[in-house]
C-alpha positions in Angstrom: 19.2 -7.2 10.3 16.8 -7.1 7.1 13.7 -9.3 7.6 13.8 -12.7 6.2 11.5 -13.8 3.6 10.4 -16.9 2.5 9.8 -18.0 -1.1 8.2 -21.5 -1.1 9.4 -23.9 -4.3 7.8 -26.9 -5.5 9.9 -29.3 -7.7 7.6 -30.3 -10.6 10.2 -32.9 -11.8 13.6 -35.1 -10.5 15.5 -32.9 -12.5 14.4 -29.7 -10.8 16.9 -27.9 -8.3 15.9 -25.3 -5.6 17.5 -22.0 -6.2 20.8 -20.7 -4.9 22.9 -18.1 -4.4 26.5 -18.5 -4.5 27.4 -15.4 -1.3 25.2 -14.2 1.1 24.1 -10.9 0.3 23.7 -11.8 -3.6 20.7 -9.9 -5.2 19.8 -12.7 -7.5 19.0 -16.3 -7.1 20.8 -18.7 -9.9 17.7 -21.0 -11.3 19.2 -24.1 -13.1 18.1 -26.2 -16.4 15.7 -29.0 -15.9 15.8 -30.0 -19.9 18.7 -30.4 -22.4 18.8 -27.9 -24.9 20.8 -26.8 -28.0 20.2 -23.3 -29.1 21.3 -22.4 -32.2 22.6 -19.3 -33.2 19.6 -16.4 -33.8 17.3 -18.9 -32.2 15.3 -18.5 -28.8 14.0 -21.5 -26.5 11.9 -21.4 -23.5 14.5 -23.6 -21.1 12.1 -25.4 -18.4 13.8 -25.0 -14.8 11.2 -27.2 -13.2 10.3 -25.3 -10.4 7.3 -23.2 -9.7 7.1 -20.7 -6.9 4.6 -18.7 -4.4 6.0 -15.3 -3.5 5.5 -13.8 -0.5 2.4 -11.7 -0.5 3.1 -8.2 -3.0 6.1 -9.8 -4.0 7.3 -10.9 -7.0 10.1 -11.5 -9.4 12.1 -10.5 -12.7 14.4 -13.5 -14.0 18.2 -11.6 -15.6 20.6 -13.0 -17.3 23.7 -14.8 -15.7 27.2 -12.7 -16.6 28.7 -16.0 -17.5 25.9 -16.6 -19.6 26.3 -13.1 -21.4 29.9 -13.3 -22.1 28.9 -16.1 -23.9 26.4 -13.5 -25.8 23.5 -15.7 -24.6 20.7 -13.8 -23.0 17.4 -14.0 -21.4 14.0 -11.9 -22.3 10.9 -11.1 -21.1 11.3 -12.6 -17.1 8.2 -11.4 -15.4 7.1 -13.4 -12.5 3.8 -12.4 -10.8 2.8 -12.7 -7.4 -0.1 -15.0 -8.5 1.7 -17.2 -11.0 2.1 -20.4 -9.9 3.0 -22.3 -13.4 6.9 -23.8 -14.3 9.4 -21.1 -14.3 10.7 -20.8 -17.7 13.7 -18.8 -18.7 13.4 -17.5 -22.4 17.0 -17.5 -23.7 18.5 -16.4 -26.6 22.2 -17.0 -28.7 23.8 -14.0 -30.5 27.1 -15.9 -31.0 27.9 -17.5 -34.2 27.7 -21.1 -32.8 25.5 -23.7 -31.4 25.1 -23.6 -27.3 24.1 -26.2 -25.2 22.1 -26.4 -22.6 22.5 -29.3 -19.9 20.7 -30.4 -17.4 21.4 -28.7 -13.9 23.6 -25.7 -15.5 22.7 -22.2 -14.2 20.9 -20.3 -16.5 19.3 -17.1 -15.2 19.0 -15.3 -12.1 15.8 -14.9 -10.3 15.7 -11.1 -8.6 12.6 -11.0 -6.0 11.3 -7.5 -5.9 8.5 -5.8 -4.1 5.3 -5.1 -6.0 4.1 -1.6 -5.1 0.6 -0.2 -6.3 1.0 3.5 -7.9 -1.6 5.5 -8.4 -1.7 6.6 -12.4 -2.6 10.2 -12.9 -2.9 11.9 -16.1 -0.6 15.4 -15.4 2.2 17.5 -16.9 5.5 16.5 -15.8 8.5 18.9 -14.8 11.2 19.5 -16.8 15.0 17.7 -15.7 18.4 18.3 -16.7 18.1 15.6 -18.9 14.9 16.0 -20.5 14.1 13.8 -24.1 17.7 12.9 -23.9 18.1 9.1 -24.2 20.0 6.3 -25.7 23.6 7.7 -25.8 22.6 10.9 -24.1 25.3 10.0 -21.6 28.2 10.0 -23.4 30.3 6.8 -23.9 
């Protein structure tokens, strides 16, 4: 059985909710609204979930968007959660649809993926060639 890990929460407001997962064995934890929002289309808001968190020690977290959410063509960016960061979770979302969404209180918005944080050594070297070489976006085929 993996070890267990504990993440500690504190609610910041009465609106706050602790994060889930809806099965066991889920990689990411759904983090819900604290604040009402409407986003309109081609417009971003920083959606307060009114939670902070302490990470186990070299642990931390990357928040991803929700498929639901992305169906919807609403997305999150830039979810970086340091081990040391102990402010209000905030998930950046933004609408590519052609309509106004809203945002409600306690709706699921993100997920929050702990990962471990390791320290690499950086070394200025030449790397070894690979079958795939400079071959990037579309390299793949479709």
């Amino acid at each position: 059985m993996p070890e267990q890990k504990l993440l500690k929460v504190r609610k910041l407001n009465n609106h706050a909710k602790l994060p889930t997962r809806a099965y066991g064995g889920d990689l990411g934890y759904d983090l819900y609204s604290a604040e009402r929002h409407v986003i309109n289309p081609s417009e971003q808001k920083a959606v307060g979930t009114g939670i902070s968190v302490e990470f186990p020690e070299r642990w931390g977290g990357v928040i991803k968007d929700r498929s639901s959410m992305a169906a919807k063509m609403i997305y999150t960016s830039a979810g970086v959660i340091d081990n040391g960061y102990r402010g209000e979770i905030k998930v950046l979302l933004r609408n590519d649809s052609g309509t106004p969404f809203i945002i409600e209180i306690g709706d699921k918005i993100a997920q929050l993926i702990p990962i471990p944080v390791i320290d690499w050594e950086i070394i200025e070297t030449d790397i070894k060639e690979s079958n795939r070489n400079t071959n990037g976006f579309g390299s793949s085929g479709k």
